[in-house]
TORPA-4810 file (N, C-alpha, C, O; in nm, 3 decimals):
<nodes>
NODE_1_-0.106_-4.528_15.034_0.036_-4.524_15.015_0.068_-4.552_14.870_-0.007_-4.623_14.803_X
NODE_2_0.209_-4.481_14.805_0.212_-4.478_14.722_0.346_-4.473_14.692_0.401_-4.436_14.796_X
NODE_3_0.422_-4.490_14.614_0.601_-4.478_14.569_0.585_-4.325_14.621_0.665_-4.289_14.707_X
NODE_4_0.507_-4.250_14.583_0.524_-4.114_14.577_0.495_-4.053_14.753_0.584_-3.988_14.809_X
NODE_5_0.405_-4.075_14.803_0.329_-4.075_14.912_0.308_-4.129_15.014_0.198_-4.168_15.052_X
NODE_6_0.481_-4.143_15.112_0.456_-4.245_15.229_0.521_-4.137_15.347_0.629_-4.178_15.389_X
NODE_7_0.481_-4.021_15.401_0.505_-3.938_15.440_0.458_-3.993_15.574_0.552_-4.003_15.652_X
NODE_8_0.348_-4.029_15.622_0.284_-4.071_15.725_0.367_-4.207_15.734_0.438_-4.194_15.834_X
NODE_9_0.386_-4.304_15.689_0.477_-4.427_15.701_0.627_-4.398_15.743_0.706_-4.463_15.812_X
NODE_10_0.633_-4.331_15.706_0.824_-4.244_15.717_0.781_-4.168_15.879_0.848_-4.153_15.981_X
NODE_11_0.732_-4.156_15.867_0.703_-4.060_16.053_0.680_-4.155_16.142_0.737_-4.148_16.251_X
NODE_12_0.586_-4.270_16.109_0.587_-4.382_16.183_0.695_-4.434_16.241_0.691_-4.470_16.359_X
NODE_13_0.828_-4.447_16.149_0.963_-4.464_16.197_1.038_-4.382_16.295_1.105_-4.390_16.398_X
NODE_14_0.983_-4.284_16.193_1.084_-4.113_16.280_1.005_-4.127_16.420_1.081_-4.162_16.510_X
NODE_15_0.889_-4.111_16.457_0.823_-4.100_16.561_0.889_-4.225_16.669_0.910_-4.213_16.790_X
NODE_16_0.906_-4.310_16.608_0.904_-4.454_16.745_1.096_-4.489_16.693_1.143_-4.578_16.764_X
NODE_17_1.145_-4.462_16.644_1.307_-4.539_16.595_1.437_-4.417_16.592_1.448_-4.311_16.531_X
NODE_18_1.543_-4.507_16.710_1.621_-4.371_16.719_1.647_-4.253_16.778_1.718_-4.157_16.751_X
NODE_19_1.543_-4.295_16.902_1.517_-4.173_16.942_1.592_-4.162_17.083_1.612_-4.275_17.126_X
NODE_20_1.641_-4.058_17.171_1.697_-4.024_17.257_1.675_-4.064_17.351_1.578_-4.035_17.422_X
NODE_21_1.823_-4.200_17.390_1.772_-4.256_17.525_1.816_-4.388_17.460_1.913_-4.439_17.517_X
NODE_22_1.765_-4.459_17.348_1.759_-4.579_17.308_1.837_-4.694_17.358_1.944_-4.672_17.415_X
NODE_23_1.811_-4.769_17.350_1.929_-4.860_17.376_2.019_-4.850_17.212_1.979_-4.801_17.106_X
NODE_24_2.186_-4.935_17.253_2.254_-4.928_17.141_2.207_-5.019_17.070_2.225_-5.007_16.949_X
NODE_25_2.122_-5.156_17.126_2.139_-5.288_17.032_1.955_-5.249_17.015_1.891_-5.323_17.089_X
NODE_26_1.901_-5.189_16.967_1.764_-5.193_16.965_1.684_-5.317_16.934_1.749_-5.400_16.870_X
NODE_27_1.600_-5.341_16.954_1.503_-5.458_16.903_1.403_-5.456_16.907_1.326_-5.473_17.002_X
NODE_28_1.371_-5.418_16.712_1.235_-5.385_16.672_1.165_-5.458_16.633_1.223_-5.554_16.580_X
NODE_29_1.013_-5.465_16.632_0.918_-5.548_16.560_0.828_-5.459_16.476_0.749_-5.376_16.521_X
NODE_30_0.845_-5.480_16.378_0.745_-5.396_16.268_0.639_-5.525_16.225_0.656_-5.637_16.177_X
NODE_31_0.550_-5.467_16.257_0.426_-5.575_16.187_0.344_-5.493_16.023_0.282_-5.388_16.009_X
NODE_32_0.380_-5.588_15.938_0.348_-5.492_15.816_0.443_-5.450_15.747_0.502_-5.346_15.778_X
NODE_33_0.486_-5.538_15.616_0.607_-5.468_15.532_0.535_-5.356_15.394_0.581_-5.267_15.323_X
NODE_34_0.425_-5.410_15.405_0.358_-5.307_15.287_0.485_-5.297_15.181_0.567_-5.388_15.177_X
NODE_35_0.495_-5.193_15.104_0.559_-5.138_14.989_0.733_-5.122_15.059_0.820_-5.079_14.983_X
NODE_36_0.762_-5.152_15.177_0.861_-5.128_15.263_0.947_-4.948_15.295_1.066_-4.943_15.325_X
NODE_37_0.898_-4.874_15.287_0.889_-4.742_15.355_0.883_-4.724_15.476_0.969_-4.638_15.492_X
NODE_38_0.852_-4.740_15.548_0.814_-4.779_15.688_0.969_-4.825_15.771_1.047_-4.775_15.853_X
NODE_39_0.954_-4.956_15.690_1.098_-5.037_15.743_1.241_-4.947_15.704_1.341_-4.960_15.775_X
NODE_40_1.245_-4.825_15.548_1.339_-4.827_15.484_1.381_-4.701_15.615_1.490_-4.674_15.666_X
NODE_41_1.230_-4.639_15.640_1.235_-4.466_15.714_1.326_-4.569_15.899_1.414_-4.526_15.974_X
NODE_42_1.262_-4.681_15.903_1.326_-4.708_16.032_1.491_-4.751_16.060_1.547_-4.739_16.169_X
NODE_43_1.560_-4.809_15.923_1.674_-4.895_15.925_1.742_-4.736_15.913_1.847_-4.723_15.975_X
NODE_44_1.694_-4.622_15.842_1.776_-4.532_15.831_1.806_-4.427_15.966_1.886_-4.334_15.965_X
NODE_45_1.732_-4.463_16.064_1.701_-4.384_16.170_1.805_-4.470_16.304_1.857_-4.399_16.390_X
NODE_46_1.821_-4.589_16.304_1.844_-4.701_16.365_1.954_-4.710_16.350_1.995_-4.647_16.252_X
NODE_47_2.096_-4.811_16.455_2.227_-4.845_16.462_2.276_-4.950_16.396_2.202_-5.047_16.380_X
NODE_48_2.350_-4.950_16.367_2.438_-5.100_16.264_2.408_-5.223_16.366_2.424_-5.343_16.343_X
NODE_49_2.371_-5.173_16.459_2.327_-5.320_16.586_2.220_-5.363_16.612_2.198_-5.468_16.672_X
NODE_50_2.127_-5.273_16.563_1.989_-5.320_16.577_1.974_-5.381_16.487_2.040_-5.389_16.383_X
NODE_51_1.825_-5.462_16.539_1.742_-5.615_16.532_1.643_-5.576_16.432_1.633_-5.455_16.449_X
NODE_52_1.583_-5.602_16.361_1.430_-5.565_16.310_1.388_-5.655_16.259_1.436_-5.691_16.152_X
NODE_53_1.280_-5.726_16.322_1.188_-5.807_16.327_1.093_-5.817_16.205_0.978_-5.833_16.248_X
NODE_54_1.094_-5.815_16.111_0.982_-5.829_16.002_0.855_-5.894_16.014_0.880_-6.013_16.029_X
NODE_55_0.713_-5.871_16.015_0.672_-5.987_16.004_0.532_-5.895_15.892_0.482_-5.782_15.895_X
NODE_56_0.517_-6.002_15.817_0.390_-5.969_15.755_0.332_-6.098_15.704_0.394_-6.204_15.695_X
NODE_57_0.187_-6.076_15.667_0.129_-6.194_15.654_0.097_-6.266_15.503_0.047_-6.378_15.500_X
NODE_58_0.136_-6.175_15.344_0.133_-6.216_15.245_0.306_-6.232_15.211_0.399_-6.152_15.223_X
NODE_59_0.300_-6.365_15.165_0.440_-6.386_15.139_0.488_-6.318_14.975_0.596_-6.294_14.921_X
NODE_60_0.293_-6.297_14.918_0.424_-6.189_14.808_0.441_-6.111_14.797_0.481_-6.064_14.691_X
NODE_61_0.411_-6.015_14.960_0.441_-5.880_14.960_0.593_-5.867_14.992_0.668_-5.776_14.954_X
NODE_62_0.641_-6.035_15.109_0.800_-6.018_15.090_0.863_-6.062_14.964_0.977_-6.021_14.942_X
NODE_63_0.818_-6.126_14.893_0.836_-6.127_14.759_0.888_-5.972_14.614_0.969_-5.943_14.527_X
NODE_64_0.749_-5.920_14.696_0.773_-5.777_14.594_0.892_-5.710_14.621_0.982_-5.674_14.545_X
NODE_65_0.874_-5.696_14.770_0.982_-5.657_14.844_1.107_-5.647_14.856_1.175_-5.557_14.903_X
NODE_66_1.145_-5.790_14.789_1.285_-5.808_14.759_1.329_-5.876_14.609_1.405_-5.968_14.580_X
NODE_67_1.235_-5.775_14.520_1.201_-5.818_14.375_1.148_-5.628_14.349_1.186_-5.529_14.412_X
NODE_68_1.055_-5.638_14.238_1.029_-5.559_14.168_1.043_-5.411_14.266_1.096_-5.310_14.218_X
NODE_69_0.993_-5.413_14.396_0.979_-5.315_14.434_1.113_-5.292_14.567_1.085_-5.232_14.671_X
NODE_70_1.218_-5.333_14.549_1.312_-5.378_14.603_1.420_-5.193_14.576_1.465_-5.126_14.669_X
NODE_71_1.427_-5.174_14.501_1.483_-5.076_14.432_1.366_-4.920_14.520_1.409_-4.815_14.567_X
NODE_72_1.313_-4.937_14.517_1.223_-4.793_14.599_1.285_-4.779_14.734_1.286_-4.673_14.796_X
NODE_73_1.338_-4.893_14.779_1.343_-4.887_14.930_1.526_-4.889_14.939_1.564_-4.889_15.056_X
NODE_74_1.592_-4.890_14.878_1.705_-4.906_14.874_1.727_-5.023_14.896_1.814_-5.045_14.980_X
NODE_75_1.665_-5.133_14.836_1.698_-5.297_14.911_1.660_-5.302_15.059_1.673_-5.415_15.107_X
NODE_76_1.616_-5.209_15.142_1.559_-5.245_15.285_1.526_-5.399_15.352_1.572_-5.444_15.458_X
NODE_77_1.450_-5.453_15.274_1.427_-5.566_15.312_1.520_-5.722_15.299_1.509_-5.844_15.312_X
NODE_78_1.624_-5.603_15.259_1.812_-5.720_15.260_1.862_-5.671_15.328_1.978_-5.700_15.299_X
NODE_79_1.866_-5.596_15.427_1.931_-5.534_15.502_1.964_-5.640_15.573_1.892_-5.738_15.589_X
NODE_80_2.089_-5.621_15.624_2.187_-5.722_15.717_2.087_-5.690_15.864_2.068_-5.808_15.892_X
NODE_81_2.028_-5.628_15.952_1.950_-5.605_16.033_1.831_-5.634_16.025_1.756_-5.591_16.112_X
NODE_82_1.785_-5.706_15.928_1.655_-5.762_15.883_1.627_-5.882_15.876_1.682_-5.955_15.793_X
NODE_83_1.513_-5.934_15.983_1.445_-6.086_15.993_1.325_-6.076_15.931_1.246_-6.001_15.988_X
NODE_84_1.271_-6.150_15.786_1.135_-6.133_15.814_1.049_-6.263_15.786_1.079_-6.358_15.713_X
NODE_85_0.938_-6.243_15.861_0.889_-6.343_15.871_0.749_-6.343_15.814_0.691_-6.235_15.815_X
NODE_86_0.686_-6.446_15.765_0.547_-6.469_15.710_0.466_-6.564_15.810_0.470_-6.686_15.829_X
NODE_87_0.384_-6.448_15.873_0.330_-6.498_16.039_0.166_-6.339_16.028_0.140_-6.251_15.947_X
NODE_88_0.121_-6.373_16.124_0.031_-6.286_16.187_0.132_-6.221_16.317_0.188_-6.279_16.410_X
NODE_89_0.128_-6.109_16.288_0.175_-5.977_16.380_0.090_-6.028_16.499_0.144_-6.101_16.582_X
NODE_90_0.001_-6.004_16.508_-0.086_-6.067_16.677_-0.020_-6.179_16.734_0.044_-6.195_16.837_X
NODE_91_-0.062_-6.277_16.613_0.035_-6.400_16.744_0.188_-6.413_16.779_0.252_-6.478_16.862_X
NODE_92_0.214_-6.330_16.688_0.400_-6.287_16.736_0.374_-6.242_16.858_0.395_-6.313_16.957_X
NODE_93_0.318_-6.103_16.867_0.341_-6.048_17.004_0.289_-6.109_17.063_0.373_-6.165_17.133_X
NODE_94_0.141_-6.164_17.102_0.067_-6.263_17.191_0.225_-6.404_17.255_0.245_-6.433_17.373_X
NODE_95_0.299_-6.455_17.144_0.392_-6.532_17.151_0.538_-6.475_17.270_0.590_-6.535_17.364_X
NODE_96_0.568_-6.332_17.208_0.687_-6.268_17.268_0.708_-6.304_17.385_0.609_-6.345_17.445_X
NODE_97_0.831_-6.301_17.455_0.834_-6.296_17.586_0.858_-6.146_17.601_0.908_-6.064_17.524_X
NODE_98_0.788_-6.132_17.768_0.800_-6.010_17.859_0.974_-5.937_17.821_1.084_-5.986_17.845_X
NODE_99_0.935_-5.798_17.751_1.070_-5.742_17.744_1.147_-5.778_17.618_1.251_-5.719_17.589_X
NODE_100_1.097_-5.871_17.546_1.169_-5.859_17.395_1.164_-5.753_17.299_1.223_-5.774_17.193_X
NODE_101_1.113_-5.659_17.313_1.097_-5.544_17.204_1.140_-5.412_17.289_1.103_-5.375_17.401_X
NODE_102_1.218_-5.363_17.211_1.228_-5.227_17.262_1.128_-5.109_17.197_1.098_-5.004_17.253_X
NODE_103_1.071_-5.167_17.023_0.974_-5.077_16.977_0.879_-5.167_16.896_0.928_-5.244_16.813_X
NODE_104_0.809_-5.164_16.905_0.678_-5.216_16.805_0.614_-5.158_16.707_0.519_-5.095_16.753_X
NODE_105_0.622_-5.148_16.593_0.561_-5.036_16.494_0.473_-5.121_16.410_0.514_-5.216_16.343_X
NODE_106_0.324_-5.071_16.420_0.263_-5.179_16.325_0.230_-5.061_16.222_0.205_-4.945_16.257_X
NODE_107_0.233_-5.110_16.076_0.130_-5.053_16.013_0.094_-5.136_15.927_0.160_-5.208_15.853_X
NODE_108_-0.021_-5.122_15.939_-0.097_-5.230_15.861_-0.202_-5.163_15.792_-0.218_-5.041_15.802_X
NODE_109_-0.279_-5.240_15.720_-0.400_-5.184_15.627_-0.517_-5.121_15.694_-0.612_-5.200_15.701_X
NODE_110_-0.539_-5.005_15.745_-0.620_-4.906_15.778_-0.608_-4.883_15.912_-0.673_-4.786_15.948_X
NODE_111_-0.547_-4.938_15.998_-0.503_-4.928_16.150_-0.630_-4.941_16.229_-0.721_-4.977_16.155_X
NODE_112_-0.662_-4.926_16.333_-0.730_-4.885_16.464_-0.837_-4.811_16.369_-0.817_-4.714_16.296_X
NODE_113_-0.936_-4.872_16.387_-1.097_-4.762_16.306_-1.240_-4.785_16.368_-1.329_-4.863_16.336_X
NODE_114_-1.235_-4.732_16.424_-1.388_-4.720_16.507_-1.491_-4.793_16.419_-1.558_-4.882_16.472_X
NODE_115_-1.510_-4.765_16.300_-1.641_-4.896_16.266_-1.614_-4.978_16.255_-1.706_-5.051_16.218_X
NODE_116_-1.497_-5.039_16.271_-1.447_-5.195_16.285_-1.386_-5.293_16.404_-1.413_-5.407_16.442_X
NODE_117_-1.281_-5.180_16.446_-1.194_-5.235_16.554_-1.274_-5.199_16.689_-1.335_-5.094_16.710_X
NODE_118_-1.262_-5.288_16.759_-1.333_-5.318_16.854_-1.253_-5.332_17.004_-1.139_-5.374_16.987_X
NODE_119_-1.286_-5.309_17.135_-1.215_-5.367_17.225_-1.198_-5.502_17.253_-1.115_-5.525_17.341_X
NODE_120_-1.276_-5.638_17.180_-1.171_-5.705_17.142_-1.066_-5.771_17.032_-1.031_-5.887_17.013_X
NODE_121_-1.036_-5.661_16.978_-0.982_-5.680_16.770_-0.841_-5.745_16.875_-0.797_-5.708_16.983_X
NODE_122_-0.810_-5.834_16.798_-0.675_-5.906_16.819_-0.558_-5.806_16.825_-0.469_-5.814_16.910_X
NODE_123_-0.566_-5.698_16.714_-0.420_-5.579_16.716_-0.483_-5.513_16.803_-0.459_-5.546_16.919_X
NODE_124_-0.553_-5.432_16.789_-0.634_-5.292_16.867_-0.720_-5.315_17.010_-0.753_-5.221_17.082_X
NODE_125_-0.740_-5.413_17.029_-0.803_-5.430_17.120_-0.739_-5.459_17.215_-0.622_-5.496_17.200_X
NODE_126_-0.813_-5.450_17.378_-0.780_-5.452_17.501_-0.701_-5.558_17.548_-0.612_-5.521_17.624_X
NODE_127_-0.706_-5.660_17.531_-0.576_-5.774_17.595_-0.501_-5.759_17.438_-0.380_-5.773_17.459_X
NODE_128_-0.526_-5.736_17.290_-0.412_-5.709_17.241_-0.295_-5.594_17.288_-0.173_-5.602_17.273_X
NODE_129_-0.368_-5.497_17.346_-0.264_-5.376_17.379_-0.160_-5.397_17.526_-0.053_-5.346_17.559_X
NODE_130_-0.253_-5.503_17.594_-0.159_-5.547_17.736_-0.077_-5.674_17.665_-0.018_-5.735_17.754_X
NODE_131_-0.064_-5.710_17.584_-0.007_-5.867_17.581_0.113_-5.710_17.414_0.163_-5.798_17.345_X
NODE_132_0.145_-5.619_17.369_0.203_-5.532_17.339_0.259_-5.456_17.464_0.380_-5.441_17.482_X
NODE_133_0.199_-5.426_17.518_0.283_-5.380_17.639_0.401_-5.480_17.757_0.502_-5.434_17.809_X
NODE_134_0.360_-5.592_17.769_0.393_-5.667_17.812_0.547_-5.744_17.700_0.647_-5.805_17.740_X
NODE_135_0.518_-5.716_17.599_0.644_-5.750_17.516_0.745_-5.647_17.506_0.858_-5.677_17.468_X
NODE_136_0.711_-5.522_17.538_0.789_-5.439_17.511_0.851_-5.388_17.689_0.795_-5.355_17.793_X
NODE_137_1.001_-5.406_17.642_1.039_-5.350_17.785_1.038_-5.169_17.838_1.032_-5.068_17.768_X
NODE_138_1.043_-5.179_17.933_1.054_-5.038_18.036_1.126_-4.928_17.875_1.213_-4.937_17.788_X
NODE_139_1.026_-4.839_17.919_1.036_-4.726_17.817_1.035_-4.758_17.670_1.065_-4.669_17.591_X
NODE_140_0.993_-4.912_17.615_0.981_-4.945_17.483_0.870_-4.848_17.412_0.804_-4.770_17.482_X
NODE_141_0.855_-4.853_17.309_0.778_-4.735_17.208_0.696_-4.834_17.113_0.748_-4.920_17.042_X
NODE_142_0.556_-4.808_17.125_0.442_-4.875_17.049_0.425_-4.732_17.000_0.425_-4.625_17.060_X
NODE_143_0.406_-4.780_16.823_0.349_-4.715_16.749_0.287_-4.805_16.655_0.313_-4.922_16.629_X
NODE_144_0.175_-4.701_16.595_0.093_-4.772_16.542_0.028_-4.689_16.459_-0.048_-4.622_16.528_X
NODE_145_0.018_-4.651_16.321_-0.043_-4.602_16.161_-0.154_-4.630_16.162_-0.203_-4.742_16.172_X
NODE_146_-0.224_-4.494_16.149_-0.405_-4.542_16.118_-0.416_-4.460_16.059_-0.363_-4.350_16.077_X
NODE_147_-0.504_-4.497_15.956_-0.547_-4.425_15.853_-0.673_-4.333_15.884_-0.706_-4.276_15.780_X
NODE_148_-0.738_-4.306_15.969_-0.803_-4.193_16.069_-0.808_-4.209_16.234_-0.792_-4.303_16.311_X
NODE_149_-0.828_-4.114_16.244_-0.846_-4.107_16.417_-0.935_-4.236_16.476_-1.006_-4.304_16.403_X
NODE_150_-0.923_-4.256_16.596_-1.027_-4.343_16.635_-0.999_-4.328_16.807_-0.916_-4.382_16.880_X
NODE_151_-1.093_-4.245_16.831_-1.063_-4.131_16.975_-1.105_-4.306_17.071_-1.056_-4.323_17.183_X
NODE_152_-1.198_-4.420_17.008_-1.214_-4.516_17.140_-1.060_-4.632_17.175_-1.046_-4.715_17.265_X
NODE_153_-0.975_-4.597_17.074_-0.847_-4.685_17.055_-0.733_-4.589_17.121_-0.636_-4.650_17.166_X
NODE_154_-0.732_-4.451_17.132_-0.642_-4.368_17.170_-0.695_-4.364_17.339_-0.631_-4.296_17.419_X
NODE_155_-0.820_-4.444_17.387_-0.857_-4.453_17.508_-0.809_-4.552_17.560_-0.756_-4.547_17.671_X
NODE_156_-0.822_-4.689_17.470_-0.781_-4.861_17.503_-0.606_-4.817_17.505_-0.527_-4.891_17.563_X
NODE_157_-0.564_-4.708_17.445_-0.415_-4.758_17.474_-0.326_-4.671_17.612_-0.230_-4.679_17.690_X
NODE_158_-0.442_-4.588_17.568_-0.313_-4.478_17.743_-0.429_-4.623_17.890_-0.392_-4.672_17.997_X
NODE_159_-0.510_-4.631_17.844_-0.562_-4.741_17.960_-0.493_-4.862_17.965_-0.544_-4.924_18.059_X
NODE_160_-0.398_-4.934_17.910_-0.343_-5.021_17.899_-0.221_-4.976_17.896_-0.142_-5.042_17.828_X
NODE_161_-0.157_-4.829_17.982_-0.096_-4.855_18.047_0.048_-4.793_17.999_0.152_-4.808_18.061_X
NODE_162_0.027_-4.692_17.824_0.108_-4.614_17.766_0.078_-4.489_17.791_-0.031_-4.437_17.817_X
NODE_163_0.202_-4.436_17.780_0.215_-4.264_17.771_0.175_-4.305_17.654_0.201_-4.401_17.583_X
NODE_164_0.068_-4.163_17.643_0.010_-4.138_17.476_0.063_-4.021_17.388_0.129_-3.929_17.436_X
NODE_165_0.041_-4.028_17.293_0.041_-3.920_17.206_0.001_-3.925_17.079_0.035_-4.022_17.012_X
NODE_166_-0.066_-3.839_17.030_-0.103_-3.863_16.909_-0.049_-3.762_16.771_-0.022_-3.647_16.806_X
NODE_167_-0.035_-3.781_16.664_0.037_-3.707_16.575_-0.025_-3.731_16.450_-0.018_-3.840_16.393_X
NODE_168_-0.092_-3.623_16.399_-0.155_-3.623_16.228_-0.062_-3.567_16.133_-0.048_-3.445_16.132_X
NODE_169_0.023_-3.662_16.028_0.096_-3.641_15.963_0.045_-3.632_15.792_-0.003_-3.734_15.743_X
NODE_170_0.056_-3.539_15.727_0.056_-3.508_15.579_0.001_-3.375_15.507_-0.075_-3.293_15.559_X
NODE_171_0.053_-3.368_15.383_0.001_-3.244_15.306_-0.059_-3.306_15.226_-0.022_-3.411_15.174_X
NODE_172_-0.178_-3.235_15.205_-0.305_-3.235_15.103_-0.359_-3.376_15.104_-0.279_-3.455_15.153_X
NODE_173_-0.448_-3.418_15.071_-0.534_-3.531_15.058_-0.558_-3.577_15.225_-0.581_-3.492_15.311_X
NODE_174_-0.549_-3.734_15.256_-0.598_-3.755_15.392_-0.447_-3.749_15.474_-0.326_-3.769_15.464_X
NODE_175_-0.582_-3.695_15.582_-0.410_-3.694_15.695_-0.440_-3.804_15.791_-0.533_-3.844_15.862_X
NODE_176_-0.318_-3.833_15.761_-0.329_-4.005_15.843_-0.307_-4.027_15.997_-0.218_-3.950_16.033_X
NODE_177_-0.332_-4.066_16.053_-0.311_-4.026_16.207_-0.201_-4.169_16.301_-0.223_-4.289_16.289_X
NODE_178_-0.087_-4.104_16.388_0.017_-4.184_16.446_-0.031_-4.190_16.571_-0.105_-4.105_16.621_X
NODE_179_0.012_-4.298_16.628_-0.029_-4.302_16.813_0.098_-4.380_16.858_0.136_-4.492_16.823_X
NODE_180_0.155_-4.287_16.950_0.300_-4.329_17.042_0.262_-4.389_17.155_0.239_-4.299_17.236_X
NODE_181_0.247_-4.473_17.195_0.263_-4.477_17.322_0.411_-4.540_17.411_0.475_-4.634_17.363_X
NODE_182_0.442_-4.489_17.511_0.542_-4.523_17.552_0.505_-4.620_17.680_0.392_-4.626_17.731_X
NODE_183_0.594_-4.679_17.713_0.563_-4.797_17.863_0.635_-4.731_17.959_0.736_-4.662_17.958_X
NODE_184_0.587_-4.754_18.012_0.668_-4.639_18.152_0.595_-4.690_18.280_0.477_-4.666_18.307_X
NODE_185_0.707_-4.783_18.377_0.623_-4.810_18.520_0.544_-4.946_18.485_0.529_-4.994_18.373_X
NODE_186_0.504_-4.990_18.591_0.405_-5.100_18.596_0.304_-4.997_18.518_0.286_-4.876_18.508_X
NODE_187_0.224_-5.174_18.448_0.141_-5.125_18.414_-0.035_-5.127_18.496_-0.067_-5.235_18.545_X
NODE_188_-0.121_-5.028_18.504_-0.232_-5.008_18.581_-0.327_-5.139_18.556_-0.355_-5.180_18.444_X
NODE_189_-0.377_-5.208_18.697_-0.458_-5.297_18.694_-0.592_-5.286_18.681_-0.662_-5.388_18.680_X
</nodes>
């Protein structure tokens, strides 16, 4: 990602924020403020009533955020609809209660990657994706930015209980890969 190059971060939003059906008062959790693109593509997609949850884990990325690099994003991270917090994204949701999120959007530094993430990685992994499902209410929207495919994580998440989908977003260089899943119904035991 880049000032120039957040095409895949901006879809992350478009893909999971805004979308038909929503509730009016939404309530989002973005894990990951990065360069804030992500958050700027979601507040612009989103109602004067919705919630958005901030959380990231270097405090001088909210720092940059609402300083030097404050101006790229249109001030995003002052947005009157904006909480953010300096926490681990896992133990937020691990924390949530049942039904507090209507969308979850993580993006974080390389997402879901087969030589690393594992069925039990705290984000990507198997009781991480039920204890995400479990925060997000009936028809809530998990998305989640990875910086390549990882066909054993697009398995851990329709098994835990999301409508899937997957979406490779960009021109030229790497194409970064999105995963929707939606909650729909109990989830499978």
């Amino acid at each position: 990602m880049s000032s120039v190059a957040h095409r895949s971060e901006d879809a992350l939003a478009e893909l999971t924020c805004g979308l038909p059906g929503a509730p009016r008062r939404p309530r989002i959790l973005l894990g990951g403020l990065g360069m804030g693109y992500t958050l700027r593509a979601a507040i612009d997609r989103l109602p004067a009533q919705a919630r958005i949850h901030v959380v990231d884990l270097n405090p001088a990325v909210v720092a940059w955020c609402r300083g030097p690099l404050a101006s790229l994003t249109a001030h995003a991270a002052d947005d009157h609809r904006v909480t953010i917090e300096v926490d681990d994204v896992a133990r937020v949701i691990a924390r949530a209660h049942a039904d507090s999120y209507d969308s979850i959007l993580l993006d974080l530094y390389e997402g879901p990657h087969d030589a690393v993430n594992r069925a039990d990685d705290p984000l990507y992994g198997t009781r991480a994706l039920e204890r995400a499902w479990r925060a997000l209410g009936t028809g809530g929207v998990f998305g989640i930015w990875s910086e390549e495919p990882d066909s054993a994580f697009a398995k851990r998440l329709a098994t835990a209980g999301f409508q899937t989908a997957t979406h490779r977003r960009a021109r030229g260089g790497r194409i970064h890969t999105i995963y929707v899943g939606t909650k729909t119904g109990a989830r499978p035991r």
